[in-house]
C-alpha positions as CSV (number, residue, x, y, z in Angstrom):
1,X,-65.1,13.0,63.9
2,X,-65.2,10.5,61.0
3,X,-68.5,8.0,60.6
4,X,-67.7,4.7,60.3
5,X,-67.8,3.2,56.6
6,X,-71.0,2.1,55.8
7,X,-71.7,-1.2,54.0
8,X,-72.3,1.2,50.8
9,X,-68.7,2.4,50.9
10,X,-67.3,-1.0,52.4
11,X,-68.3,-3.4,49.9
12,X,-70.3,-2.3,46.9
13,X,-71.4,-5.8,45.7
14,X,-72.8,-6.9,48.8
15,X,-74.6,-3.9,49.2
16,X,-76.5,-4.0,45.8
17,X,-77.3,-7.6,46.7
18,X,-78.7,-6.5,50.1
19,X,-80.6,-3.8,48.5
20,X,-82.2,-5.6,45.9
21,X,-83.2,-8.1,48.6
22,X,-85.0,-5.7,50.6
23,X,-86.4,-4.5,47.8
24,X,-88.0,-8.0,46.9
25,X,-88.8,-8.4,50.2
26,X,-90.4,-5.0,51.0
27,X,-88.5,-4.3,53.4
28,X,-88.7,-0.6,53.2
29,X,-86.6,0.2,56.7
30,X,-83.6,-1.2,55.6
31,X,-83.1,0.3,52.4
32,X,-80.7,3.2,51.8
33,X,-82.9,5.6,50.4
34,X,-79.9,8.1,49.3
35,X,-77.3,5.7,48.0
36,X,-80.3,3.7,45.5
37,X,-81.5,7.8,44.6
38,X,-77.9,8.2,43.7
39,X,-77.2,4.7,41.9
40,X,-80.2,5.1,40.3
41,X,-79.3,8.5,38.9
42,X,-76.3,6.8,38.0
43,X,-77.4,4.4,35.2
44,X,-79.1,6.9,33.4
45,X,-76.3,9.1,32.9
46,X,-73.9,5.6,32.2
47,X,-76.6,5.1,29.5
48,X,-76.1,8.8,28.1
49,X,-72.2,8.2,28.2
50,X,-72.3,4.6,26.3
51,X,-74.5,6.6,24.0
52,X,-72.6,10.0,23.6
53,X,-69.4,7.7,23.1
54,X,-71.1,5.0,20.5
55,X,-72.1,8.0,18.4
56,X,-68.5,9.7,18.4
57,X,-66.7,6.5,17.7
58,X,-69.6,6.1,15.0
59,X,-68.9,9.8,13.7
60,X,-65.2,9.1,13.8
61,X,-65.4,6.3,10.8
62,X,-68.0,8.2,8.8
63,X,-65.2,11.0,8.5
64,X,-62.2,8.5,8.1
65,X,-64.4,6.6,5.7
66,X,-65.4,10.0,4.0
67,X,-62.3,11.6,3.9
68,X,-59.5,8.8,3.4
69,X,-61.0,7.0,0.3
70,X,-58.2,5.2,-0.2
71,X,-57.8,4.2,3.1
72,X,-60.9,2.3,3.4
73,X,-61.2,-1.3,5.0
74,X,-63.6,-3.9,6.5
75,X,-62.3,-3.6,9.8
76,X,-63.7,0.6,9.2
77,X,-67.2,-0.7,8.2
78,X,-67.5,-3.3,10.5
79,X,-66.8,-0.3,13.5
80,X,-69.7,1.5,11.7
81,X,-72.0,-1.5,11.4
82,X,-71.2,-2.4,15.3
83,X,-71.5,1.0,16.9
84,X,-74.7,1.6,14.5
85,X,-76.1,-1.9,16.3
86,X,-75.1,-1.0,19.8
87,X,-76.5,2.6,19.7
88,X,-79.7,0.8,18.4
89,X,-79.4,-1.6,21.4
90,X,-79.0,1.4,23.6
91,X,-82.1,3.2,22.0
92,X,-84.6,-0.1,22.4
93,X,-84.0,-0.3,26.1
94,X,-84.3,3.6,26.6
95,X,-86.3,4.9,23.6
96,X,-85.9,8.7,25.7
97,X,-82.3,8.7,24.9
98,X,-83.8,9.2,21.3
99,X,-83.9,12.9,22.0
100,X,-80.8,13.0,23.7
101,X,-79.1,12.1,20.2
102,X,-80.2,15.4,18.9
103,X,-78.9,17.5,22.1
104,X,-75.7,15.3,22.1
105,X,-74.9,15.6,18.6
106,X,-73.5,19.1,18.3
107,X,-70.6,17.7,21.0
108,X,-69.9,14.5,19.9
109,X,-69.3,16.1,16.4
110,X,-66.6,17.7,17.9
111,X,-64.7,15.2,20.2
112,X,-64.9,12.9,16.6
113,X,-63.6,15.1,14.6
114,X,-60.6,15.9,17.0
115,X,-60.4,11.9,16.7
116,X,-60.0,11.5,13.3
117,X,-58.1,13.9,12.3
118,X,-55.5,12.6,15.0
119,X,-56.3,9.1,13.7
120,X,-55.9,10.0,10.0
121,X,-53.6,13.2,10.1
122,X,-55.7,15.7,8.5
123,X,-55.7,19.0,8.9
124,X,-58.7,19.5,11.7
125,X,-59.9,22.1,9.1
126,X,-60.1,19.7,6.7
127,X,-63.6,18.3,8.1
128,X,-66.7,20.6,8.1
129,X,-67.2,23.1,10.8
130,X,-70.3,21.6,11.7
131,X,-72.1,17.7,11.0
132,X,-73.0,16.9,7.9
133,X,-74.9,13.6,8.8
134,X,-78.2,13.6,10.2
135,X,-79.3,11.2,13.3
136,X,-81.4,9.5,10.3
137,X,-78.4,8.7,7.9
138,X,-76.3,7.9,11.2
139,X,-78.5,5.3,12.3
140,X,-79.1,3.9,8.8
141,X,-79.8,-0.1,8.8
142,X,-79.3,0.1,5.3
143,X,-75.1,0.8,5.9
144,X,-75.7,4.2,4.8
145,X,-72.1,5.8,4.2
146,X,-71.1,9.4,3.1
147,X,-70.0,9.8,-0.2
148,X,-66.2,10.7,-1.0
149,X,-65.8,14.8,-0.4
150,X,-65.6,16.5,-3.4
151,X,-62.6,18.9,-3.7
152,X,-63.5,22.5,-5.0
């Protein structure tokens, strides 16, 4: 036998409105314990997505800007200067994301460089195996970007 739909699953909205009034209220009996555990679990990990996804769109232009010289535009720096100022925004409301740059980092290497080298049409091969950037010189205020690679 199916339960009936609870305000939760009925109407989203309304229930974060109810919940945040009981909350304000004190109302301890009538909030849902398991669905604010869960929603609450939630934004954390929507803060570690925004992040892990800032950082591999940031990655992504550092190659094309590193690899394509010729290639290079405003529009490219102006993606590095906004994700560099969002990922910034992110870290100053959760400074413990901080660490989760370094753990992250290894991953979202990977799913940029799959990115640009569909974007630019390089050989996936082409970028190094591993990144060459560190979380310092990604988060650079001072626009740091990677020199042109050197062919051997």
């Amino acid at each position: 036998m199916l339960s009936p739909p609870t305000p939760y699953d009925q109407d989203f909205y309304a229930w974060t409105q109810q919940m945040a009034a009981a909350l304000r209220q004190q109302n301890w009996a009538a909030l849902d314990i398991e669905n604010l555990a869960e929603e609450i679990e939630n934004l954390g990990k929507s803060d570690r997505r925004a992040l892990k996804s800032r950082l591999e769109i940031l990655i992504m232009h550092l190659l094309k800007w590193q690899f394509q010289p010729t290639q290079r535009s405003n529009s490219w720096k102006a993606t590095i200067t906004e994700q560099r100022l969002r990922i910034q925004d992110l870290l100053a409301d959760s400074p413990s994301l901080k660490n989760y740059l370094n753990d992250t980092l290894p991953t979202a290497y990977r799913n940029a460089k799959r990115l640009a080298a569909d974007e630019t049409g390089l050989a996936l091969s082409s970028f190094p195996e591993t990144c060459a950037y560190s979380v310092e010189q990604l988060l650079e205020n001072d626009q740091w970007l990677p020199a042109e690679e050197q062919s051997s």
